[in-house]
C-alpha positions as CSV (number, residue, x, y, z in Angstrom):
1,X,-21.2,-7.8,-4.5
2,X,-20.7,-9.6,-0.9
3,X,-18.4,-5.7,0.3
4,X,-19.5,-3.9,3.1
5,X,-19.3,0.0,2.5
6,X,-16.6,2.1,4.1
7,X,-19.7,4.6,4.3
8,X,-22.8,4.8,3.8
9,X,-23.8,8.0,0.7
10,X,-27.5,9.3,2.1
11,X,-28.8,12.4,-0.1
12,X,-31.5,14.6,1.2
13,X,-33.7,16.9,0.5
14,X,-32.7,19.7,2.9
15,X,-32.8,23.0,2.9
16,X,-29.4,23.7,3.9
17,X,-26.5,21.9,4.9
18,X,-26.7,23.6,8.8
19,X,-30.2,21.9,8.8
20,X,-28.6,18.5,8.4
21,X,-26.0,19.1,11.0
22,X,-29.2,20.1,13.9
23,X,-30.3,17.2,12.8
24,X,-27.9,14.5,12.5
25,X,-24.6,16.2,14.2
26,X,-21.7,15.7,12.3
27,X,-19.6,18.5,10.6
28,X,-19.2,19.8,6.9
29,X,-16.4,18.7,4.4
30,X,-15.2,20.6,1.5
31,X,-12.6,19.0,0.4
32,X,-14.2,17.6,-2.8
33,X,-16.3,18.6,-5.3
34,X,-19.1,18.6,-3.3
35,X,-19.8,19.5,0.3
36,X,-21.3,17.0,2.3
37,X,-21.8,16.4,6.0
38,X,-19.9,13.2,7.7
39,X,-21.8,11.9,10.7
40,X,-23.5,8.4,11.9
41,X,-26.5,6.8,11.0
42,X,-27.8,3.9,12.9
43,X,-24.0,3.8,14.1
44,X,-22.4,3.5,10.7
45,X,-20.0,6.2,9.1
46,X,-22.2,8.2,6.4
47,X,-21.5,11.4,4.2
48,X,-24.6,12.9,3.8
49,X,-25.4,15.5,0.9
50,X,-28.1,17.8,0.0
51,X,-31.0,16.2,-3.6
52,X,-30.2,18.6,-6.8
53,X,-33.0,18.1,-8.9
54,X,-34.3,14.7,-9.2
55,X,-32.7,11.1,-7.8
56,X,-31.9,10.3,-11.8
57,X,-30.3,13.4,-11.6
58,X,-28.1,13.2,-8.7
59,X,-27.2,9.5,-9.9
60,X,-26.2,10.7,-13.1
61,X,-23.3,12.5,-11.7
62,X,-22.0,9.2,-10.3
63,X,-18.8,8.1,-12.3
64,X,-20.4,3.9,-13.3
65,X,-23.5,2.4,-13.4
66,X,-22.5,0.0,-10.3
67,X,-22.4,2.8,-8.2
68,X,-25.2,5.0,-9.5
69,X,-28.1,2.7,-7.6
70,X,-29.9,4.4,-4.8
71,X,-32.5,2.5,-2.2
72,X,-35.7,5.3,-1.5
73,X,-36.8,6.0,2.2
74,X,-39.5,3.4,0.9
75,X,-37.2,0.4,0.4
76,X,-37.5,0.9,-4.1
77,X,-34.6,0.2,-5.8
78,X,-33.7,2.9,-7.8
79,X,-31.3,1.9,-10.7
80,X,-31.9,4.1,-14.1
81,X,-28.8,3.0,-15.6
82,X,-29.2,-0.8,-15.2
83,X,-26.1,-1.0,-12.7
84,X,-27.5,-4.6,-11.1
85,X,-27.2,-6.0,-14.5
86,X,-23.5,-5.0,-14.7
87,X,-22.6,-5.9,-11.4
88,X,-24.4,-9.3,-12.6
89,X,-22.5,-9.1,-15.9
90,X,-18.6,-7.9,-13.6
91,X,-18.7,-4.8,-15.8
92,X,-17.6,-1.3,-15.0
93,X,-19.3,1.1,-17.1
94,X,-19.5,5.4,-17.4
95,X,-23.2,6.4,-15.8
96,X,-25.4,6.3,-19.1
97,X,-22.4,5.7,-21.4
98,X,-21.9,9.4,-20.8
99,X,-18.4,11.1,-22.1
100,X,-19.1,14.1,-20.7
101,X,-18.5,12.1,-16.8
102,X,-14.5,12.0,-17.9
103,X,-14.4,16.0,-19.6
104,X,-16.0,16.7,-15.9
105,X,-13.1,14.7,-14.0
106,X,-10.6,13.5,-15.6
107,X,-9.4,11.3,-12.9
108,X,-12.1,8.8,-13.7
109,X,-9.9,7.1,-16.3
110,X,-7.7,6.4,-13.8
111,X,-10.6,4.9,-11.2
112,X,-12.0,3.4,-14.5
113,X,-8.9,1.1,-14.5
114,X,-9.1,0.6,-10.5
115,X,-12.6,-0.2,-10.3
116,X,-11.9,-3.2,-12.6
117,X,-8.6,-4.5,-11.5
118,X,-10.0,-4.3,-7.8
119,X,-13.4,-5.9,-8.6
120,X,-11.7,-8.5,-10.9
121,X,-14.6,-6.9,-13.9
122,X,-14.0,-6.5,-17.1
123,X,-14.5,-2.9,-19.3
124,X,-17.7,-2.1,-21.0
125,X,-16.4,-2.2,-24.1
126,X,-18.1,1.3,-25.2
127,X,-16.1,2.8,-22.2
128,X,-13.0,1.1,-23.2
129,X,-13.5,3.1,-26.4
130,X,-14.3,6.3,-24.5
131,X,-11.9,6.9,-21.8
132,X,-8.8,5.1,-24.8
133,X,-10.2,8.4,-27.4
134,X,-10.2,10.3,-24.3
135,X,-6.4,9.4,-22.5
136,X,-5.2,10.1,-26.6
137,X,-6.9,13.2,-27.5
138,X,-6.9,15.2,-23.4
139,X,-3.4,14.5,-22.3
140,X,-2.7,17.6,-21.4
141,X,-6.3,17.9,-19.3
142,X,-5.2,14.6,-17.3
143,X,-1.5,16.0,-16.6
144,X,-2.9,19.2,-15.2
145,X,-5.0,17.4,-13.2
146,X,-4.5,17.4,-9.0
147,X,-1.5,15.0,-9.2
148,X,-2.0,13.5,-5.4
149,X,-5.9,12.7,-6.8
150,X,-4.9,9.9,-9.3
151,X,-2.1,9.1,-6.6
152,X,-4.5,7.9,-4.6
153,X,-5.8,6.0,-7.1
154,X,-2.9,4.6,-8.1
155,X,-1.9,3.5,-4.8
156,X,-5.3,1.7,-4.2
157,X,-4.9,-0.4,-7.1
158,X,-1.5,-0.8,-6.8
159,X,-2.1,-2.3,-2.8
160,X,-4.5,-4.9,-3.8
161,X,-3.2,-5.9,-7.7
162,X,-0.1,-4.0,-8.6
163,X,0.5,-6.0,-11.7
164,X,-2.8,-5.8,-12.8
165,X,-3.0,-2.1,-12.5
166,X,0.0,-1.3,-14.4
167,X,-0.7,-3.9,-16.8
168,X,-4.2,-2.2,-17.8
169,X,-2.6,1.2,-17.2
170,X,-0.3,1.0,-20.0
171,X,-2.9,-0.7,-22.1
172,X,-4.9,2.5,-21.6
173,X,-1.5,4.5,-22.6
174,X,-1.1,6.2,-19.3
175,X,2.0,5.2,-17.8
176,X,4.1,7.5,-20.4
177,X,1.4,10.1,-19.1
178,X,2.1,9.3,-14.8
179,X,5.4,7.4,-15.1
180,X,7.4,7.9,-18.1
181,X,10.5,6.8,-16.5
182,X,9.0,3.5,-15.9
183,X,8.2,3.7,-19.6
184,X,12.3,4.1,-20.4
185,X,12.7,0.3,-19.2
186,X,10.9,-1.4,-22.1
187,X,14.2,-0.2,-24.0
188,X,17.2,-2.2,-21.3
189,X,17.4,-5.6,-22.5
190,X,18.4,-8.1,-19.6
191,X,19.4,-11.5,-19.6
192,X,17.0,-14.3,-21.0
193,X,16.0,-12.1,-23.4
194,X,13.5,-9.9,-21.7
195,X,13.2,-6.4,-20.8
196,X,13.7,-4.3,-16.9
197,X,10.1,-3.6,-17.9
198,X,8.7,-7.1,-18.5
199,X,10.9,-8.4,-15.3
200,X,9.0,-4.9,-13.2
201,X,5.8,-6.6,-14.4
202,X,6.7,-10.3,-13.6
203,X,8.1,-9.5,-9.7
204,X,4.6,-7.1,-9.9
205,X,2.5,-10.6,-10.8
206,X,4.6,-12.5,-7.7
207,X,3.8,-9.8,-5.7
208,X,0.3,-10.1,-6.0
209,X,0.0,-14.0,-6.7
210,X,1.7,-13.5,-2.9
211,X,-1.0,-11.1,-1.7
212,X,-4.0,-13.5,-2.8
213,X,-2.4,-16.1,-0.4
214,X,-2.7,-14.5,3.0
215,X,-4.4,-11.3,4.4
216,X,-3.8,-7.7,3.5
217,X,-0.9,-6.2,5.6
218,X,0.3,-2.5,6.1
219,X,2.9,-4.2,4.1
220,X,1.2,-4.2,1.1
221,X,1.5,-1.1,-0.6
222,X,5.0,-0.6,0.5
223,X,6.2,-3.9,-0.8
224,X,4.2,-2.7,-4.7
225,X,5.7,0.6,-4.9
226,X,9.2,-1.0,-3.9
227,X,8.5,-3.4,-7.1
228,X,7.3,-0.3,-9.2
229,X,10.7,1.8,-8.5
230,X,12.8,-0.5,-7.8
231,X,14.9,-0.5,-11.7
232,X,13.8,2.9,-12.4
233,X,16.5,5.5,-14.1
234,X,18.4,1.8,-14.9
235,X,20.6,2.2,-18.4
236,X,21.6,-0.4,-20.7
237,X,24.5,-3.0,-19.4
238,X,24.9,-1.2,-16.3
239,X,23.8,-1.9,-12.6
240,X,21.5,-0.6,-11.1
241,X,22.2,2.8,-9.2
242,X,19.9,3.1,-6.5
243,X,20.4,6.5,-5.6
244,X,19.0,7.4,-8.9
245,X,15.9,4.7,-8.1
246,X,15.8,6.2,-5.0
247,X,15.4,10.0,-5.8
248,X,12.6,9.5,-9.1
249,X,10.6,6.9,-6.4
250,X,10.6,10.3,-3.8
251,X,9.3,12.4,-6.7
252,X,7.0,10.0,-7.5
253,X,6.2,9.4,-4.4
254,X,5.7,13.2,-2.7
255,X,3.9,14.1,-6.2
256,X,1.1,11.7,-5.4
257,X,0.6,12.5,-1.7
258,X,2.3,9.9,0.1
259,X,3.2,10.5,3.4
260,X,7.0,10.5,4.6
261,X,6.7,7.1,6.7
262,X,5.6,5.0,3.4
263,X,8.3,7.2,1.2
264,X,10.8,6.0,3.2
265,X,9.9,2.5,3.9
266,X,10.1,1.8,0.3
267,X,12.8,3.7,0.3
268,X,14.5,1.6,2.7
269,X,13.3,-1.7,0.8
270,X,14.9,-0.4,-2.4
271,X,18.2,0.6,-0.1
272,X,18.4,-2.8,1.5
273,X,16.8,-6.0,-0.1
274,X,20.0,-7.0,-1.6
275,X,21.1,-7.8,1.8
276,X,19.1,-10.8,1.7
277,X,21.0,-12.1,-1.5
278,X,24.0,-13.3,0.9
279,X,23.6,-15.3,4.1
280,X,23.2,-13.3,7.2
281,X,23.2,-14.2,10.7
282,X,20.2,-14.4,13.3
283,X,22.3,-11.6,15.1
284,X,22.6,-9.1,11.8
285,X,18.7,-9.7,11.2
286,X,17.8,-8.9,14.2
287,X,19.8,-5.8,14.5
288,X,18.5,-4.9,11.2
289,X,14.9,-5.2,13.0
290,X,15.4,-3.2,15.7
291,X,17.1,-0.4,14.0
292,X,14.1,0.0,11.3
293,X,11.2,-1.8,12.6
294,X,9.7,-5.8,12.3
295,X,7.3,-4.5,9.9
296,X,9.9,-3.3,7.3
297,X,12.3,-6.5,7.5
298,X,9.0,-9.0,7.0
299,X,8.1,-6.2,3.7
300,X,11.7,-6.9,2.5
301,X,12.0,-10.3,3.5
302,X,8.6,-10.2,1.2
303,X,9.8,-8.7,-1.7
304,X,13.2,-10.7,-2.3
305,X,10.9,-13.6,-2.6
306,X,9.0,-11.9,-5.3
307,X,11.3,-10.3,-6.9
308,X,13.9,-13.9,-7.0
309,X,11.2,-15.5,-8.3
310,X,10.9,-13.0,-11.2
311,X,14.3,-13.4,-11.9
312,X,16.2,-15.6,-14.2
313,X,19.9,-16.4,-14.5
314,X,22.6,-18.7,-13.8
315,X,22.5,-17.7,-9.9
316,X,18.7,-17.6,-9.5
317,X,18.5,-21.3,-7.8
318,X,21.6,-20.5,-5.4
319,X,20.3,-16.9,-4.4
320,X,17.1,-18.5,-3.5
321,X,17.8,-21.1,-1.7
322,X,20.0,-18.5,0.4
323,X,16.9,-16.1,0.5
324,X,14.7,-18.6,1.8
325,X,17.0,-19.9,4.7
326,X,17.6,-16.4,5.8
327,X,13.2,-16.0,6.3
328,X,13.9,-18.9,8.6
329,X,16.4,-17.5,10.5
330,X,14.6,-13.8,10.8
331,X,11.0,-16.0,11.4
332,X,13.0,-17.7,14.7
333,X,14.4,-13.8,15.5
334,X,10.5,-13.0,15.4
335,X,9.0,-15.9,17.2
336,X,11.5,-15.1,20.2
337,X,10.0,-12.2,20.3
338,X,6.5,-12.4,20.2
339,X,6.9,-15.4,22.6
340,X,8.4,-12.8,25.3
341,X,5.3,-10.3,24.1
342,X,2.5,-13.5,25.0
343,X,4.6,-14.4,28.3
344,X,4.5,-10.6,29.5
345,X,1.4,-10.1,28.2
346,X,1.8,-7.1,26.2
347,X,3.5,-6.2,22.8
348,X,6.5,-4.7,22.9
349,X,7.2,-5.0,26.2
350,X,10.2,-6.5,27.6
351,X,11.6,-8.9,30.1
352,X,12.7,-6.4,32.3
353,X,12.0,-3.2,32.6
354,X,14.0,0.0,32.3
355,X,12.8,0.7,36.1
356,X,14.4,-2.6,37.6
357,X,17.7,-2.1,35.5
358,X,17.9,0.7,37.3
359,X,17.0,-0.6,40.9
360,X,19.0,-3.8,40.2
361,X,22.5,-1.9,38.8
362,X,21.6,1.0,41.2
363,X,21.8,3.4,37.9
364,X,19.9,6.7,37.1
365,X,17.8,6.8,34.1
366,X,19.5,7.9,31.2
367,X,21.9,6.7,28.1
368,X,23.7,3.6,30.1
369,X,19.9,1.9,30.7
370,X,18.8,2.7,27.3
371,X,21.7,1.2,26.0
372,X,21.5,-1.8,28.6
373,X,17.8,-2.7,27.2
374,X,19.0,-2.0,23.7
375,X,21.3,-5.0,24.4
376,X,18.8,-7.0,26.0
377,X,16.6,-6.7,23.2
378,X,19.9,-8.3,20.9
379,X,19.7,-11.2,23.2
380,X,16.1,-12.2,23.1
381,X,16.6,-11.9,18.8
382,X,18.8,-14.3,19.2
383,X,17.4,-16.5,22.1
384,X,20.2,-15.7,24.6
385,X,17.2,-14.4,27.1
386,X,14.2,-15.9,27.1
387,X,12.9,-15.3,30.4
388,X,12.9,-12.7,33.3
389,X,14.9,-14.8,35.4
390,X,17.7,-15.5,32.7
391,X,17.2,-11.2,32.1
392,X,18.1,-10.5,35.9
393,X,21.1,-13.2,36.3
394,X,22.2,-11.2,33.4
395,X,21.9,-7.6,34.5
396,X,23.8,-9.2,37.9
397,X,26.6,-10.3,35.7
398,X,27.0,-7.3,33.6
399,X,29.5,-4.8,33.2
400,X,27.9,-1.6,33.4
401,X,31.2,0.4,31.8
402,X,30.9,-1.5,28.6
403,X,27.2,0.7,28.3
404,X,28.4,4.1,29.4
């Protein structure tokens, strides 16, 4: 399959678990459904767990046939459940057709769906059958299970192919099981004729046509999850309110075990992207960057794109057109700044340092230099400074009671 493993999955026969540690180092996790013992082997990452019964065995218990292939101490290929000939065939399929895999974990419906819209496969079609009879007659089962568990899943699919997930998602039936708020849209007609649903799904597709263009980001999931809650808790023929989007995308959100720095980046995406819709100066962008980060801005610089090009209506060309002149404007607030990064040699860093403001202006540290690099930081966004000379002829020309 051309990937390279995040870890390598070793399985011994060991006595105990405290025998693999002497032997390998490395500590013992428990925070599955097995134990196992992370270490290194020939200096890659490896969870190693203890042989229950035989090696058909212990594949058995894999959730698909892809990953239920084992390579012996000998170099032979073990593969019982003919997993080369799916990967050959781009099919994800329960270990040995078994049902009893999903009564065992539930979540594997959920990975079922993510191993396919990640690998680009398609569904055995006996599995398709299993896990659809399954999702219809164990809701309850699924519901009950850890929430944060299919969260994760969720939010792997959703980094790499966020349409595609939700698209095959709801084919399956689940999102009225994990998102039945996003399930309310189908019913809010918009303009053109379509639904806040359909329009979720087509900024979802420009999303990830975007993605497929350039390499992954730390941008990635934040942007999807912004498209995913971005209409929710809409009603029919009026604007969107988004304190309600806001509030059922932190449920959401905290329910499948994000962390508080992605919650409220997409927060702030949801919050702000409109204020790409109107033309805004070099000065208000980079403000905007330096209050919450270059990293946020370029994710909802990102997503107006996306989400514009989803969109139809009279002012669709015009809102464009404005969107795309104010990337230019924040790319040239950017480029200022990573060209005083390469010229001082380190990110982040500055023409002048807190240390000489305080040498130069004779000042003690404290509020009046932070506030006096705060400003010098506004100048380089918007290309005012662009050296450490033109930084010190203006620190000598300043007038330090405007930054007390």
């Amino acid at each position: 399959m051309r990937r390279v493993p995040a870890a390598l999955s070793i399985v011994v026969d060991a006595p105990s678990y405290e025998s693999l540690i002497k032997t390998f180092g490395g500590e013992v996790i428990k925070n599955r459904t097995y134990p196992y013992v992370q270490t290194e082997v020939c200096g890659e990452s490896s969870q190693m767990s203890i042989l229950k019964g035989t090696i058909r065995d212990e594949l058995a218990s894999r959730d698909f046939s892809i990953n239920a292939i084992a390579i012996r101490h000998d170099g032979h290929i073990e593969d019982p459940f003919g997993g080369r000939h799916d990967i050959r065939n781009k099919l994800v399929r329960l270990t040995g057709d078994n049902v009893e895999l999903l009564n065992n974990n539930p979540l594997r419906v959920v990975r079922l769906i993510r191993f396919a819209v990640n690998l680009n496969m398609s569904i055995y079609w006996k599995s398709e059958m299993d896990a659809r009879i399954f999702i219809e007659t164990h809701k309850d089962m699924i519901l009950n299970s850890m929430s944060s568990r299919w969260g994760r899943e969720i939010f792997i699919g959703m980094r790499v192919k966020p349409h595609d997930m939700l698209r095959l998602a709801d084919y399956y039936g689940l999102i009225s099981l994990f998102i039945p708020k996003f399930e309310d849209l189908k019913e809010i007609r918009i303009e053109g004729g379509g639904t806040l649903y359909s329009h979720t799904l087509d900024t979802l597709k420009e999303i990830q046509d975007y993605f497929q263009k350039r390499k992954p980001t730390t941008n990635d999931l934040v942007i999807s999850l912004a498209g995913l809650f971005h209409h929710m808790g809409s009603v029919q023929d009026n604007p969107v309110d988004i304190s309600v989007s806001s509030e059922i995308a932190k449920e959401y959100l905290k329910m499948w075990g994000a962390t508080d720095n992605v919650i409220e980046r997409i927060l702030i995406i949801m919050r702000e992207y409109r204020m790409f819709y109107s033309t805004r100066s070099e000065y208000e962008l980079c403000l905007f960057a330096l209050d919450n980060g270059f990293d946020t801005i370029k994710a909802i610089s990102d997503f107006c794109l996306c989400n514009i090009r989803a969109s139809v209506g009279a002012d669709v060309a015009k809102s464009n057109e404005i969107i795309i002149q104010n990337n230019r404007r924040l790319y040239e607030v950017f480029r200022r700044f990573q060209e005083m990064w390469y010229k001082m040699e380190k990110d982040n860093s500055r023409y002048i340092t807190g240390e000489e403001v305080a040498k130069i202006l004779n000042l003690s540290p404290g509020n009046v230099i932070t506030n006096i690099l705060r400003k010098h930081d506004e100048l380089v966004g918007i290309g005012d400074i662009t050296s450490s000379r033109d930084a010190v002829n203006w620190l000598l020309d300043l007038d330090v009671s405007l930054y007390k």
